[in-house]
N, C-alpha and C positions, 0 to 999 in steps of 0.2 A: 695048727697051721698059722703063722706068721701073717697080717694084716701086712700089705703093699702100702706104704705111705702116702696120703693125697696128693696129686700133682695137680697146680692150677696153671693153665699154657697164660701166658699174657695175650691182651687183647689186640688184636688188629689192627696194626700200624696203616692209618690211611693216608695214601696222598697224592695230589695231582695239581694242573695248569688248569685255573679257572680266570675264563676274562670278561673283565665286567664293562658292558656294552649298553650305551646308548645313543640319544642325541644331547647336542652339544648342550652343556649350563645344569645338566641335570643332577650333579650331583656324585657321578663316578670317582672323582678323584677324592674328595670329602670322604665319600664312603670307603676308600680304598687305604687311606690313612688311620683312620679311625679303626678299620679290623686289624690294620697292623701294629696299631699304635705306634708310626712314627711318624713325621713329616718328609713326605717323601714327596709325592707329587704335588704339583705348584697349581693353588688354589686363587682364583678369584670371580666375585659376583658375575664375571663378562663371561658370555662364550667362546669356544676355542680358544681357551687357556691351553689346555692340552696338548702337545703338540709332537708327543715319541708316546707309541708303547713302552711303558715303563713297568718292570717287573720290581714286585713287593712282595717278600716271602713272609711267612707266620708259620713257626715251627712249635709244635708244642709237645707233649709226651707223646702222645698216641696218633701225631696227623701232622703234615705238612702240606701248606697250602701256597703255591706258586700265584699270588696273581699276577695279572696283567689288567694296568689300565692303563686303558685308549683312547685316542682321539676319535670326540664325538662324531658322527657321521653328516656330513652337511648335505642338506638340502637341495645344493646344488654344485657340481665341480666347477670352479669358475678360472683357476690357473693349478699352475706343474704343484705347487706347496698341497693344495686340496685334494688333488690326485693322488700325491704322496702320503697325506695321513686317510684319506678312504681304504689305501691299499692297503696299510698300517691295521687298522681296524678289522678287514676283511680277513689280514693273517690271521691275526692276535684268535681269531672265533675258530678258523677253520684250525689250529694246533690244539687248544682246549679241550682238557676232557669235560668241563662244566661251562654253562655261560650261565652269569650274570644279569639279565637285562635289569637294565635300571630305566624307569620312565616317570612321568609325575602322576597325581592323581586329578587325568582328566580322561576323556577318550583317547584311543588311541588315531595316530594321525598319519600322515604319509613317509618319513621316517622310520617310527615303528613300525607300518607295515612293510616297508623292503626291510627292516632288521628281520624281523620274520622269518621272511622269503629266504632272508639267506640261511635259518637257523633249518627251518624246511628242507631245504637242497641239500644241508650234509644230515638230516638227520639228527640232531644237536642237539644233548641234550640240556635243561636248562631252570630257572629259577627267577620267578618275576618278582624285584626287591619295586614295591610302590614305594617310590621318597616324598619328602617333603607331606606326609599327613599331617603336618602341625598345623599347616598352612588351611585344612579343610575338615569341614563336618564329618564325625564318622560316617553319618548316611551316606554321604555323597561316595565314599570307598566303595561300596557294595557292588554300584552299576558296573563300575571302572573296573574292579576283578573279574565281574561275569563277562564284561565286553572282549579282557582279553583270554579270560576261560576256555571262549569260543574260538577265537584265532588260532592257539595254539596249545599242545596238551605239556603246559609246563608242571614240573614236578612239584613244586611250590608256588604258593603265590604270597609274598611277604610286607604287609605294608611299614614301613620305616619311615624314619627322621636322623638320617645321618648328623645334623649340624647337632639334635637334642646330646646324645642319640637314644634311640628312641627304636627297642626290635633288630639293635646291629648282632647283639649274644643272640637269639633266636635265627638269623640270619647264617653268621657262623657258624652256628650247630648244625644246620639243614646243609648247605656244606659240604661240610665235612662229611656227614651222613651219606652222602652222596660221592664222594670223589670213591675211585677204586683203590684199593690193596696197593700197599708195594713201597719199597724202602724208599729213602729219603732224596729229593733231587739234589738235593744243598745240604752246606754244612751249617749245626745247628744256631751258628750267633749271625749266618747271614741274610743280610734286610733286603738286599737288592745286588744287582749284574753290574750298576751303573759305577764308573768311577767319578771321583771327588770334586773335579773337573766340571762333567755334568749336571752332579746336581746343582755346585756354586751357578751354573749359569741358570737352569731354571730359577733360583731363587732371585735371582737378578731379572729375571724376565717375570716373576710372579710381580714384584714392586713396581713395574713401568706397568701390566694390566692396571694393579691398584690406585697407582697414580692417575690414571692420564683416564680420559674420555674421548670417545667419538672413534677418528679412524687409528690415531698413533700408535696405541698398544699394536695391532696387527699388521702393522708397516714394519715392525723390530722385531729383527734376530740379534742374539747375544751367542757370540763366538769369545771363548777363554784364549786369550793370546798366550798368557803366561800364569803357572802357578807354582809358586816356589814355597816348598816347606822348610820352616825356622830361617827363613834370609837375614842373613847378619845383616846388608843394608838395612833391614827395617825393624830393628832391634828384638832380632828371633823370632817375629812374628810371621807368619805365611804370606807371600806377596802374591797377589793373583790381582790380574791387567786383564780388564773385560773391552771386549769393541761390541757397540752397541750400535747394529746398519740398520739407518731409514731411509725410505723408498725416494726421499726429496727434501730439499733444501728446508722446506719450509715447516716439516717435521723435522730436523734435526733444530730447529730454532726452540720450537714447542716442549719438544725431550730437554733439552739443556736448561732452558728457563732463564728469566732475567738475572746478570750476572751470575750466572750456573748455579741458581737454587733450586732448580726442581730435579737438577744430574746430583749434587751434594745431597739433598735428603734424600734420593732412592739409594745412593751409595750407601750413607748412613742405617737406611733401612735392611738392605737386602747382607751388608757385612754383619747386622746383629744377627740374622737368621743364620747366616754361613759361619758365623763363630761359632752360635747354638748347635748347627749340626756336625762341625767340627770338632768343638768343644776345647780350641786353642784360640788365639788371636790371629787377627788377620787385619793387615794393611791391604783394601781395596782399592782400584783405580780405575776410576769407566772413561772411556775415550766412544765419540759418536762420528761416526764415518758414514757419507751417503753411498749407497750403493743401487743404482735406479734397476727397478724389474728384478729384484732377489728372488722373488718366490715365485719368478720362471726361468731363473739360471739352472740347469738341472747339476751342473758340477759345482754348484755354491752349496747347493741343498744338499747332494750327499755331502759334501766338508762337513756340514753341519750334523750332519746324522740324520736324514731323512731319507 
């Protein structure tokens, strides 16, 4: 009698929409670059850098991982812009087959517990990445997991160092682990939904966070007026024309800088990044326009994509 040849099936192709949720400064967008390894979401020390759901795929042999990072959850709605990225956030959880929560390693506090609450009300399932442990004593981890052990029955509980990093491959694999069955949402070289457009503007709005201090960074939106690929005007280079709106005269003094030094070195800065992620040359051009109460205009803010 003839032996049947071994047949081995391949392993279970995983994959799903996981969005990684916190409050604001915590580390979400850091963390979300870093599993995909590209620079996608625009990072700086200040909170509410974040400002769109921004989707970050990771496609590997055996799993596809859709995230979404969102804008941190504030504290308090204080106009239409806050309104708009809460609602943003509140999607981003309730489409998810995983959530993420990302918090730091202290107790949990009144933010975390409405993230919760919402995670409660659909039932959600989910994975608590602790960040920034570089920052503190292991002992001090122990409380901080049991405190939130008891809130909610998360699947994981993973303490991390996204800037190190520090527990992001252990983080990934639980994951993955978790997302369910099922072919691929995207195809496999794509990083993200966003076109080219969008990101050059984050990276334009990531360098006025890094610059500036106080209220400025959060008075500017950066709207792309123009983006032209290989423009023979600017010897085959990409021409992209950014407008950069403050809320008052006396931030758009601030933004621009004496004889336009502090508008010339963010140009400088944010065109090295948008070349990098282009990976051509580009002729950039920022122009600042006041536009008073932006972020209660509701047809400014969708122009914008909010």
């Amino acid at each position: 009698m003839q032996s049947q040849p071994e047949t081995h099936s391949a392993p279970p192709f995983h994959c799903g929409t996981v969005s990684i949720a916190g409050r604001p400064n915590v580390g979400k967008s850091t963390l979300m670059n870093i599993l995909i390894d590209f620079k996608l979401s625009a990072v700086s020390p200040k909170p509410k850098t974040t400002r769109h759901k921004i989707l970050g795929v990771l496609t590997d042999e055996d799993y596809q991982v859709a995230f979404l990072d969102t804008p941190g959850l504030p504290s308090r709605r204080h106009d239409e812009l806050d309104r708009r990225l809460l609602s943003s956030s509140l999607e981003a959880i309730h489409e998810a087959d995983l959530v993420v929560m990302v918090v730091e390693p202290k107790p949990p506090g009144e933010i975390e517990h409405r993230l919760i609450g919402e995670l409660r009300g659909e039932s959600k399932q989910a994975i608590l990445a602790i960040n920034k442990i570089d920052l503190v004593k292991k002992p001090e981890l122990l409380p901080v997991m049991e405190a939130y052990a008891r809130l909610y029955p998360f699947l994981e509980i993973v303490p991390i160092s996204a800037v190190q990093p520090d527990g992001v491959d252990t983080l990934l694999n639980l994951i993955v682990r978790h997302l369910p069955e099922g072919e691929p949402l995207f195809a496999p070289d794509d990083v993200t939904d966003r076109p080219e457009r969008f990101l050059a503007a984050e990276l334009i709005r990531e360098q006025v966070f890094n610059s500036y201090a106080q209220e400025v960074p959060y008075a500017v939106a950066v709207e792309i007026d123009t983006f032209q690929e290989q423009s023979q005007e600017h010897g085959g280079k990409d021409y992209i024309s950014a407008i950069l709106y403050v809320e008052r005269d006396s931030q758009k003094a601030i933004l621009i800088g004496r004889g336009g030094a502090m508008l010339k070195e963010i140009g400088t800065q944010a065109r090295q990044g948008i070349e990098a992620l282009l990976e051509r040359p580009v002729h950039l051009e920022l122009w600042v326009k006041v536009y008073p109460d932006w972020q209660m205009d509701r047809a400014f803010l969708l122009r914008l994509g909010y």
